[in-house]
C-alpha positions, 0 to 999 in steps of 0.5 A: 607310377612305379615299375614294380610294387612288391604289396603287403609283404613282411619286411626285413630289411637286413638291419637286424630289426624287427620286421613290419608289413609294407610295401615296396616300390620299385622304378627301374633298378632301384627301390623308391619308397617303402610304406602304404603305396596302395594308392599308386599306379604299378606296371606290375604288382606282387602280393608278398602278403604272408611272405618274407620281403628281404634284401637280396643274399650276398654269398661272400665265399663262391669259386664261381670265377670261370663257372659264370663264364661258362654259364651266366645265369648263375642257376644254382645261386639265383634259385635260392634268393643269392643276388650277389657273390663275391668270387675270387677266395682262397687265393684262387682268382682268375687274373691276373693272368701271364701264364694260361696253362698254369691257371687253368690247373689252378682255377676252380671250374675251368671248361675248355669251352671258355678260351682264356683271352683276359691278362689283367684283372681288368681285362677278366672283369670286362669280360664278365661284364660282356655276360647277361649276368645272373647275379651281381659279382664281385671279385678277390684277387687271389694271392696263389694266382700273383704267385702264378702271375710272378714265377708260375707258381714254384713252390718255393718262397719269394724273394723280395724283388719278386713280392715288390712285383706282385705287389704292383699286380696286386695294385692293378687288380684294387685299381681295377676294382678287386674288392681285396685279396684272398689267401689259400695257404693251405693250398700251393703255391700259397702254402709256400709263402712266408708270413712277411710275404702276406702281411707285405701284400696285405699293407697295399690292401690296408692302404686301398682300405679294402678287405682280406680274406684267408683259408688259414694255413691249418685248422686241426692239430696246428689250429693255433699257427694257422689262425695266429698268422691271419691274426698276426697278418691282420694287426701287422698289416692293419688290415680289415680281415675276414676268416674263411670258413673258420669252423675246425676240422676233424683232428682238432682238440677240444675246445678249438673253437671256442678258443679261437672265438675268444681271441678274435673278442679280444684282437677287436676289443684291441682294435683289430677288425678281424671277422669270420664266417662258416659253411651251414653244413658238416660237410666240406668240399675240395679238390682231390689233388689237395691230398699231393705234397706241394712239389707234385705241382711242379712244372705242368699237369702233365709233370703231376700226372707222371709223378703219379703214374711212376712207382717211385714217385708215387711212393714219395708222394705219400709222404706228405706233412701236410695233408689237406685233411687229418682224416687221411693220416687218420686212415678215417676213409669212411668219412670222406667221399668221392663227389665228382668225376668225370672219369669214375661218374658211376663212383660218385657217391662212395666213400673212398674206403668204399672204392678202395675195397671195391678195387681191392687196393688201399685207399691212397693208392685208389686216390691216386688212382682217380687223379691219375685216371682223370688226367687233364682234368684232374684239379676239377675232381673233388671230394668231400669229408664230414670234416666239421662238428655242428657243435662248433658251426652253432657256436661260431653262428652265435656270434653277431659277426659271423658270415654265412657262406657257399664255399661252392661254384655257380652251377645248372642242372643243363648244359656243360656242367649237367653233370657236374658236383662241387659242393654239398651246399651249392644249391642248397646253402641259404635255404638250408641257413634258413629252414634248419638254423632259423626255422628248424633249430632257432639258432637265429632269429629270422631277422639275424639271418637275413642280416648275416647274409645281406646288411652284415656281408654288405657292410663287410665288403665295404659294397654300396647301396646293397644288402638292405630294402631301403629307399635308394638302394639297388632292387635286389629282392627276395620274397620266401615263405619262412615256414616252407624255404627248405633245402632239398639236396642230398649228399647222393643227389646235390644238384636239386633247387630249394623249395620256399624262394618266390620271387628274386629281384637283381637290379630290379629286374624279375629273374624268379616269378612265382618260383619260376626262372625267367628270362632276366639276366641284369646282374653287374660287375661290382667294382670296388672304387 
């Protein structure tokens, strides 16, 4: 007798294969048999006839560190199939942790409900595990956090007794159960790390034969360097390395992407082992304080808040060499909105060329503004730009090694973070991958997109018995009509759940019932061994 038997459903096991009717049968948290169970006694039985029956969707990329903490359930994620996500990137994580104010500043989501009382990476994943889980979690250790972790994030470069020291908290988080490490060089205090400091960190994560994953230094006119480092960092350190969000940004020369594909071909036909993945949409998110020089985070919030509140200060703080966006030196203001606010809500929505005008002052001077009205929480105000062209997203998608990602935190439409705007693809992201890039514009097939979010993300992460239906591995399911899954958020109204997502399984537990949220939460820590 089976627990659960998921009946007549259109399999596609995350292999890539073509798909097949059959049924599934589950006992407990695992998947016992695929076939004609039509003779066999069930607990409960599913009719997935003229659905989809997939693995489970890997999100590879969330932010999702300190939201799951806030709130478990992982609303956002589990409503649009996501059984696992991997937290942690671009060099942001959560431990380890020596100096708690700094991280709080530092980590993406951070709620003053939630008490930070972790120091190890050990530490912070026992305590996600004291949490009824939504969803299934994995973890980075971030390099920007080992900075802060060693000398409280100065931007400056390290020395080499300092690197030797993050080296050993880098070995304790593997030893713990980090699945790898991330880079943000883009972001400080990653921006100010050497080249040799990464590969030096990277040689431990090679010898754990874990992965590495890297927010490049530049995507748009300097595109070669920053993608020239991961590759140099990749054979340097012989280390297996996934690039975040690979697609250019606007201030790319033509041809950027299809330059930077033809290099990753032929670093693999050498024998690196370089892959990449992308965000399914044109537009992308991050904080608005990513606009300030890296010395504007000297010292505490505080220190950045005077800075900007002092006319000579902030004057200086306009010259910046490195703006996180080229739209911003290109005055392209109207191309890049305010998403969330605490301070300024009823200006979300507008473009900051919008707010500028409104206020009757030029637009850096309304961007320091809004971080300087946000005071404390000023890391947690975020923009977004139409930074990617869709051209180079469907040239990226095209090739059998590209991920599908979040790039977002784990929200809910109730409770502390009612309110709250990341990304436009937090509750959309999947649904969006399969009902325009499957369905709408036969990018892929549906089998290659199931496999990019569940066989190909598994794998990637070195992550066992998950990311394909078969017989022995974890129960993470997701039944969806293919002709209906569609994603129903806005760039003005985000915070919407997809249409199309039946059922979703985690550990073999119903967390959605026919499109109904239950009350199962049996999502686990994944801790790499």
């Amino acid at each position: 007798m089976f627990d659960i038997i998921v009946e007549r459903g259109t399999i596609v096991d995350g292999t890539g294969a073509p798909g097949f009717t059959a049924d599934v049968g589950i006992q407990a948290d695992r998947i016992l048999a695929i076939g004609d169970l039509s003779g066999i006694e069930s607990g409960r039985r599913i009719d997935a006839g003229g659905r989809i029956v997939a693995p489970g969707f890997i999100d590879i990329h969330s932010h999702s560190d300190f939201s799951l903490l806030v709130n478990a359930k992982a609303e956002s994620q589990i409503h649009q199939g996501v059984t696992t996500e991997v937290v942690g990137n671009c060099g942001h994580s959560c431990a380890p942790c020596t100096h708690k104010d700094r991280l709080k500043s530092a980590i993406f989501g951070y709620h003053p409900s939630v008490t930070i009382q972790w120091s190890s990476f050990d530490e912070y994943l026992t305590t996600l595990e004291k949490q009824k889980l939504g969803i299934n979690v994995a973890a980075y250790v971030g390099h920007g956090t080992l900075r802060i972790a060693e000398f409280n994030g100065e931007n400056r470069t390290s020395t080499p007794e300092e690197v030797a020291h993050m080296a050993r908290f880098l070995e304790e988080a593997l030893d713990s159960g980090a699945i790898g490490l991330s880079t943000g060089l883009e972001y400080a205090p990653g921006s100010s790390a050497t080249t040799q400091e990464v590969i030096t960190l990277c040689k431990v994560v090679s010898r754990y034969n874990r992965i590495y994953a890297t927010h490049v230094r530049n995507r748009e006119l300097h595109y070669e360097a920053g993608f020239s480092e991961a590759f140099m960092t990749a054979r340097g350190a012989n280390v297996r390395t996934q690039i975040s969000h690979i697609v250019p940004k606007y201030g790319a020369p033509p041809g950027a992407m299809a330059k930077t594909l033809e290099l990753i071909e032929q670093l693999n036909s050498e024998g690196d082992d370089v892959a990449f993945d992308v965000i399914p949409h044109e537009w992308g998110p991050t904080t608005m304080s990513s606009v300030l020089p890296p010395w504007a985070f000297d010292g505490s919030i505080r220190c950045t808040l005077d800075r900007l509140s002092e006319p000579h200060s902030r004057e200086k703080l306009k010259h910046n060499d490195n703006p996180i966006w080229h739209l911003i030196p290109a005055a392209r203001w109207d191309l890049i909105r305010l998403f969330h606010s605490a301070a300024n809500a009823d200006l979300t929505g507008l473009s900051i060329e919008a707010i500028a005008y409104k206020r009757g002052v030029p637009a850096i001077e309304a961007v320091f503004d809004l971080l300087l009205e946000e005071g404390e929480s000023l890391f947690n105000l975020t923009w977004i730009a139409k930074n990617f062209a869709e051209s180079d997203t469907l040239m990226a998608l095209r090739q059998s090694s590209c991920g599908v990602i979040s790039d977002s935190i784990t929200l809910a439409p109730y409770g502390v973070y009612a309110d709250t705007k990341w990304s436009p693809s937090t509750y959309g992201w999947a649904a969006r991958l399969f009902g325009k890039y499957v369905r709408d514009l036969s990018v892929l097939s549906l089998e290659d997109g199931v496999f990019r979010v569940t066989g190909l993300a598994a794998k990637r992460l070195g992550l066992k018995e998950r990311g394909l239906l078969q017989e022995g591995y974890k129960a993470d399911i997701v039944i969806f009509d293919a002709g209906r899954i569609d994603d129903k958020s806005k760039i003005e109204t985000p915070n919407v759940y997809p249409v199309g997502i039946r059922f979703v399984l985690v550990n073999g537990c119903i967390a959605i019932d026919n499109a109904v949220r239950t009350n199962g939460n049996a999502g686990v820590v994944l801790r790499a061994a």
